[in-house]
Phi, psi and omega in degrees: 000142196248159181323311174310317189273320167304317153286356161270317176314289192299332146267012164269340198242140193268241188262306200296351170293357188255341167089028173224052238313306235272352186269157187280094181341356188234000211272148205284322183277326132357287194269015178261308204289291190322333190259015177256340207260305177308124197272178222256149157294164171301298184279321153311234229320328162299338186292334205214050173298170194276300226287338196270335192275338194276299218252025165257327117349260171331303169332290180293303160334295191287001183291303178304324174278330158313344220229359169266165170299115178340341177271342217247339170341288177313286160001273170310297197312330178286326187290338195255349154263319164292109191303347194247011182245008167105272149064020205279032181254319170314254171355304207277321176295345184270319185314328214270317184272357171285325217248331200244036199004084194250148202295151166211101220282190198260051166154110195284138155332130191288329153320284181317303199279005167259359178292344185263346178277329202244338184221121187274347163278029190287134181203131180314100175213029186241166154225170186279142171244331164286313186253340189081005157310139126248184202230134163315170165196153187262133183278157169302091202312331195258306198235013149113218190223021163265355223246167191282140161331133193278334183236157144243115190280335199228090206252022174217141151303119216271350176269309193256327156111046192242172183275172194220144172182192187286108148096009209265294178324270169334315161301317176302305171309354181271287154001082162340147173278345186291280267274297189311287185304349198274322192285010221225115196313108175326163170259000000 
């Protein structure tokens, strides 16, 4: 919801729609309750059928399994369509590249796909700071999946030979281009 509509709530509707007579119409908590109490538009709610996520879903899925080697085909494809059979590292990577663009290069290492094959918590949860792959890791059984990894399988990327870690590819897009010459090794 953009700033503009929240400011249209809040000067159509007056304090007590919030359940508060006593509030200043312009007060921050005022216009966090107006915006839980205001419903999606008519054209918001058109934007985000179920039907556009199924098939950006489907979409990312048949990418992914093209992008594995033909013997390993079969393989994913049983893992990333049965929910019980494990593959949920599979899943979270095609989610990250249907709804959060997340990079899916046009052919995975025959490496990556046996690691999702052989270890069934493995989950993308590292990236490429050069290409945006990401790359498995087994998360840490004790302390979750913010904590430093119980495996790390690639601590270089097996496509471009760049380092890997949590957030490294995104983090670099964050970056200022100054910030980037400053960090950049003298001649």
């Amino acid at each position: 919801m953009g700033l503009d509509k929240i400011t249209r709530v809040a000067e159509n509707r007056p304090a007590q729609c919030a359940g508060n007579a006593t509030a200043h119409p312009h007060s921050p908590f005022l216009l966090m309750r107006m915006t839980i109490i205001d419903q999606p538009s008519e054209n918001e709610l058109a934007s985000s059928s179920p039907l556009d996520s199924t098939n950006a879903w489907e979409s990312a899925c048949d990418r992914l399994i093209e992008a594995v080697g033909s013997d390993r085909q079969g393989a994913v494809r049983q893992l990333v369509k049965s929910r019980y059979a494990g593959g949920s590292g599979l899943r979270d990577w095609i989610s990250a590249v249907a709804y959060r663009r997340a990079i899916l290069p046009e052919q995975i290492p025959e490496a990556v796909v046996d690691v999702y094959l052989h270890d069934p918590e493995a989950v993308p949860l590292h990236d490429c700071e050069q290409c945006g792959m990401a790359v498995p890791v087994r998360p840490n059984r004790l302390h979750g999946m913010e904590s430093q990894p119980e495996q790390q399988y690639f601590p270089h990327c097996p496509v471009c030979g760049g380092r890997t870690g949590p957030y490294y590819f995104w983090s670099q897009a964050a970056i200022s281009p100054n910030v980037a010459l400053r960090r950049q090794k003298p001649r």
